[in-house]
C-alpha positions as CSV (number, residue, x, y, z in Angstrom):
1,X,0.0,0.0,0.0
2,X,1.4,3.5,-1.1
3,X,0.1,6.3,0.9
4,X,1.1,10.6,0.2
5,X,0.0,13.4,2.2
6,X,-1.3,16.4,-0.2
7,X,-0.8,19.9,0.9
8,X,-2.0,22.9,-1.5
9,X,-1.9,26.7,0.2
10,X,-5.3,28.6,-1.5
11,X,-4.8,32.5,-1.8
12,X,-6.7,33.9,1.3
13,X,-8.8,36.3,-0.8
14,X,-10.7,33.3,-1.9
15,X,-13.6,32.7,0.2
16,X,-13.6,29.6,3.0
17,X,-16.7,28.4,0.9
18,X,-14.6,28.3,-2.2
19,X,-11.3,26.4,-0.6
20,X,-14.4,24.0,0.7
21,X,-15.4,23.7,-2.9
22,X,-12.0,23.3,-4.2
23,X,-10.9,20.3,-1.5
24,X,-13.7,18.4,-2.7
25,X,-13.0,18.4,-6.2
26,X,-9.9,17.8,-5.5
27,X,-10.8,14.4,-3.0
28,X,-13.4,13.2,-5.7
29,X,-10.9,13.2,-8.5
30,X,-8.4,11.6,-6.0
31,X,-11.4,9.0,-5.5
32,X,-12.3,8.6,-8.9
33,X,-8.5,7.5,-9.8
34,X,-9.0,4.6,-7.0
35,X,-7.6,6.2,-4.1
36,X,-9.0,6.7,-0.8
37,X,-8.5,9.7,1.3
38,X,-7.8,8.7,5.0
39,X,-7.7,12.1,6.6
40,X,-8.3,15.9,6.2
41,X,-6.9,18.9,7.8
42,X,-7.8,21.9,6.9
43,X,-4.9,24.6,8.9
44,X,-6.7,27.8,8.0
45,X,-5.2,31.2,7.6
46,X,-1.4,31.0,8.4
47,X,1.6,33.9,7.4
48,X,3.4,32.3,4.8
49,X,7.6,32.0,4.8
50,X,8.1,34.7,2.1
51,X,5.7,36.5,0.1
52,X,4.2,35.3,-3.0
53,X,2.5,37.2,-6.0
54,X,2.5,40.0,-3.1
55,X,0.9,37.5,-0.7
56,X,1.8,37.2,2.7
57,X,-1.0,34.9,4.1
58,X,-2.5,31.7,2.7
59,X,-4.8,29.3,3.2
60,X,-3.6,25.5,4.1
61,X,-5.3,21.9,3.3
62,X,-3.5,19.2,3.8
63,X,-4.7,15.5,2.4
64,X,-3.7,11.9,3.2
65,X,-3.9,9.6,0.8
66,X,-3.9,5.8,0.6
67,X,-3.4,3.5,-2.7
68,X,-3.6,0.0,-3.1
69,X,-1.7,0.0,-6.5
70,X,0.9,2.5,-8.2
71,X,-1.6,3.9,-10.2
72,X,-2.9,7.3,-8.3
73,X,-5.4,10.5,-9.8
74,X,-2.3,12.4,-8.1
75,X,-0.6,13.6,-11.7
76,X,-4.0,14.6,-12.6
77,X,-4.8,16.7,-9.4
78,X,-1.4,18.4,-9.9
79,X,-1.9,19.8,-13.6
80,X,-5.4,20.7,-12.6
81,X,-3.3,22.6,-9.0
82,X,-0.7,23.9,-11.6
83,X,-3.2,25.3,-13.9
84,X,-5.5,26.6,-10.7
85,X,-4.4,30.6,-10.4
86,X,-6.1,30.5,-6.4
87,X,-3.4,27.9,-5.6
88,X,-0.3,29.5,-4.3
89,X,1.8,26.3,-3.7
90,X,1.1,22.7,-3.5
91,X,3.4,19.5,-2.6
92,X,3.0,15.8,-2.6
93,X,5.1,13.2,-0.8
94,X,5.1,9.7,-1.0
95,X,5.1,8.7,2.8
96,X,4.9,4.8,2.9
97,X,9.2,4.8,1.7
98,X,10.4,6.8,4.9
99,X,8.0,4.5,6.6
100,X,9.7,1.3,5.1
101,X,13.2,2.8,5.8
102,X,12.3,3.0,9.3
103,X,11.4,-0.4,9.5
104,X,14.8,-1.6,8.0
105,X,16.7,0.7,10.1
106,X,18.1,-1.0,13.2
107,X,17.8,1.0,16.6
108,X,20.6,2.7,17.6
109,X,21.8,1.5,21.0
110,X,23.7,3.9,23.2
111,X,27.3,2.7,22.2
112,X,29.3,2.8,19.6
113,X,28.6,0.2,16.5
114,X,31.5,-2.4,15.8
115,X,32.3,-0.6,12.5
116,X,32.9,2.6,14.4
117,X,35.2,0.9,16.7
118,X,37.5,-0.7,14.2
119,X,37.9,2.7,12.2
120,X,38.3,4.4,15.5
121,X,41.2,1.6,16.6
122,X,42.6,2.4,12.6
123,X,43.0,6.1,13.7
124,X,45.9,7.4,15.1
125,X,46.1,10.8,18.1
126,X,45.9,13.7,15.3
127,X,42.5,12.1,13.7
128,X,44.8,10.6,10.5
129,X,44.8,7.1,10.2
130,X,47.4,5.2,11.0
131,X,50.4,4.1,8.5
132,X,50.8,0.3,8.5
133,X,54.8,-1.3,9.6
């Protein structure tokens, strides 16, 4: 199972009504493509990191996404995002890999791994490794 989280920021002159309107369309294509949406927040009004088109403030939605096979709506949401002038930004990312990686990652115990240890026995005082006799 793939799942993405969707975040667009909507221009805060458009009305709360109209973001409403715009999340939904968005969702049903998302739907429509075979995906299901597992959860919604909608941030509201929030001062953006730099201004944009003269913009200080925008308006944030964020989607998650689930997909039982590779083949999402989410290329299609984007061009229709892209195309969307009351969009300021948008960005999707593919959680379920950082998820997997996490899983293959062993926990790190407190000490030192037995790799470390041998390259820290191969170095000499000044941090230079050490010349073989």
């Amino acid at each position: 199972m793939r799942t993405y989280e969707l975040m667009f920021v909507a221009d805060p002159r458009v009305s709360d009504e109209d973001v409403v309107a715009m999340t939904q369309d968005y969702k049903n294509m998302i739907t429509a493509g075979g995906s299901q949406i597992t959860g919604e927040e909608s941030w509201g009004r929030r001062k953006l990191a730099y201004p944009i088109n003269k913009v200080n403030e925008g308006k944030y939605v964020l989607l998650y996404i689930s997909s039982e096979s590779g083949k999402t709506a989410l290329p299609e949401v984007e061009h229709r995002m892209r195309q969307n002038d009351r969009i300021l930004r948008y960005l999707t990312v593919r959680t379920d890999e950082d998820l997997k990686r996490a899983a293959r990652r062993p926990a790190k115990s407190g000490g030192a791994s037995s790799e470390d240890r041998e390259r820290h026995d191969r170095m000499g005082d000044d941090g230079e490794p050490e010349e073989e006799v």
